[in-house]
C-alpha positions in Angstrom: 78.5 103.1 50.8 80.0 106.8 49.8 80.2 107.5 46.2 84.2 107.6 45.6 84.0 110.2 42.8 86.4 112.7 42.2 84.2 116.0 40.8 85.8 118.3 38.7 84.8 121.2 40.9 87.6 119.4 43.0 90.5 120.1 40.5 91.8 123.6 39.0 91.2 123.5 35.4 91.4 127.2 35.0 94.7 129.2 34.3 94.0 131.7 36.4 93.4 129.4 39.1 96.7 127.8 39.0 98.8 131.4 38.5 97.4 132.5 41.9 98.5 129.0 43.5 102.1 130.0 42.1 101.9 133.2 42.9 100.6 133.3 46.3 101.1 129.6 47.1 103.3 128.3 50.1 105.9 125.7 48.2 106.9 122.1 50.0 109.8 120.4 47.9 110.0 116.8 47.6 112.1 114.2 45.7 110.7 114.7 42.0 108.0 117.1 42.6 106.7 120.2 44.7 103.6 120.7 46.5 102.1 124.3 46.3 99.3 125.1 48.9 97.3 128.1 48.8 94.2 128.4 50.9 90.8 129.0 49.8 87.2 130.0 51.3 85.3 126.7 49.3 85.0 124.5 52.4 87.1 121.9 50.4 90.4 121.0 48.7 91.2 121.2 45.0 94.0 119.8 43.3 96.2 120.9 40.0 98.8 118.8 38.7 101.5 120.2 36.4 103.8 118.1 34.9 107.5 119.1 33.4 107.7 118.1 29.5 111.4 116.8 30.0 109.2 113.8 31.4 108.9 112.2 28.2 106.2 109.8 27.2 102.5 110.7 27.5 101.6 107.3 28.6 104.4 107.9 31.7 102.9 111.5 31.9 99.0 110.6 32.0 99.6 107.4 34.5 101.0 109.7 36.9 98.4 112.0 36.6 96.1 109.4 37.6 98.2 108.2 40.3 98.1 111.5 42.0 94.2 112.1 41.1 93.7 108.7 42.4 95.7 109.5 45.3 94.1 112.9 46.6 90.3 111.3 45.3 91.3 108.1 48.0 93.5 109.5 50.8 92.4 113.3 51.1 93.0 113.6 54.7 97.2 113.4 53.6 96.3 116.2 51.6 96.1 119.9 53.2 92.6 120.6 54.1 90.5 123.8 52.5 93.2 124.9 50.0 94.1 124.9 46.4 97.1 122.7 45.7 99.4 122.2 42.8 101.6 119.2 42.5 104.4 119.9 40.1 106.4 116.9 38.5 109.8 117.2 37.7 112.1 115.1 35.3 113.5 112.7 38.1 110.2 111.7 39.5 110.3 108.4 40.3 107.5 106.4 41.5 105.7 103.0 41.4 102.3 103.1 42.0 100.3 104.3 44.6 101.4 103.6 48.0 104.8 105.3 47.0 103.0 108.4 46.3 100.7 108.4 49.2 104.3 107.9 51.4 105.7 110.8 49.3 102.9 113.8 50.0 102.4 112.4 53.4 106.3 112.5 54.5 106.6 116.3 52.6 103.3 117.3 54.2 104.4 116.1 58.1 107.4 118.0 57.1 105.3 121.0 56.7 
């Protein structure tokens, strides 16, 4: 059985990293939130979330979070592959669990 861990040299933790994704980044718009991609050279996808403060509730804000980590650590192959992405949440997000989020990057990503 594969180990089902999400590293952290899989997410953007640095500043840096996620002003070059905004920067240079290619934006997808959804309903409640964005996807920025920017390609990189690491042979693998990592993934920055960014959530608006207008969302209020840090319980609200930290289960999404882990919706979407537990969404790109299960389902990868929605996500695009070999680039640094950024998935911006906006105020009117609204979502369930994680199916609906799954169905949400994989409809704005076929899109693409």
């Amino acid at each position: 059985m594969g180990s089902f861990k999400l590293p952290k040299s899989d997410l953007l933790r640095k500043g840096w990293e996620f002003d070059q994704v905004y920067r240079q980044g290619k934006r997808l718009h959804g309903n409640g939130f964005s996807l920025i991609i920017y390609g990189n050279n690491l042979g693998h996808s990592r993934l920055g979330i960014s959530i608006h403060r207008q969302l209020r509730g840090v319980v609200r804000r930290n289960r999404i979070k882990r919706l979407i980590r537990e969404s790109f650590r299960l389902r990868r192959d929605l996500y695009p592959q070999q680039s640094d992405i950024v998935m911006t949440v906006r105020p009117d997000w609204i979502s369930s669990g994680l199916s609906q989020v799954n169905e949400m990057v994989s409809g704005l990503v076929m899109r693409k």
